[in-house]
C-alpha positions, 0 to 999 in steps of 0.5 A: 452459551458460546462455545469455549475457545481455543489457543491459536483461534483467529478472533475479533476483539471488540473494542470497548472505549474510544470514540468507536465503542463496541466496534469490532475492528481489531483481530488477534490470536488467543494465546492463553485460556483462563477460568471464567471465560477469559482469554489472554489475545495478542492484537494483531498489528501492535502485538499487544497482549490483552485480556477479554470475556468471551462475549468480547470475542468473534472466532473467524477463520482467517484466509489464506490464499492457496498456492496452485502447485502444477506437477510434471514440470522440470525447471529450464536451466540455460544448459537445456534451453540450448539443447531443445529444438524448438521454433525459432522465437527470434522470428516470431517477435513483434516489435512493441510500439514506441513509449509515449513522450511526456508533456514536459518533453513534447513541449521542449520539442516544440520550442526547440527551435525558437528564438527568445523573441519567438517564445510565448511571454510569461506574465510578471508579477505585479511590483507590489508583491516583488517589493519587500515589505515589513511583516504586519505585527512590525508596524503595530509595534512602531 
């Protein structure tokens, strides 16, 4: 027999139609206890309400990541930044290296320079697919 659940147990809610029948992808929140083990979830992610046996329910304990909390440490306000002596920073910074230039703004740089003769040609396209034509089903029609 399964143990017996309790209000606010994280559970998987099996999935009972659809095209992933017995699928235990949903979770949600038990919220009501009723007699014959039935349980009242909440679906997480839609909120909705829906009732299930207790064989239809997985308890899992959901997690929660923990907060390191360091104590001892008193915040810096600008007030006591100026007043701690300290190496000066100002000395001990390295320049970064300068951003990467896109490929949009390295090729205008390289025809920058160039007349409109000198500009590598572009292809046209061919005058049959410039000329406007009509639509096929207009001269099934005709």
């Amino acid at each position: 027999m399964l143990p017996q659940l309790q209000v606010g147990d994280h559970v998987y809610v099996q999935n009972l139609v659809g095209n992933h029948p017995r699928k235990w992808e949903r979770t949600g929140v038990v919220t009501e206890v009723r007699q014959f083990h039935q349980y009242v979830v909440r679906v997480g992610g839609s909120g909705r309400i829906t009732l299930r046996n207790r064989q239809h329910l997985r308890k899992f304990t959901p997690f929660h990541k923990t907060s390191t909390v360091i104590t001892g440490i008193t915040p810096i306000t600008p007030q006591s930044a100026r007043q701690q002596k300290g190496p000066d920073l100002d000395s001990q910074v390295t320049p970064s290296p300068p951003p990467e230039k896109s490929q949009q703004e390295t090729a205008q740089e390289s025809f920058s320079g160039m007349t409109q003769n000198q500009l590598p040609s572009c292809r046209t396209a061919p005058t049959h697919l410039t000329q406007d034509q009509p639509h096929p089903t207009a001269r099934l029609s005709q």
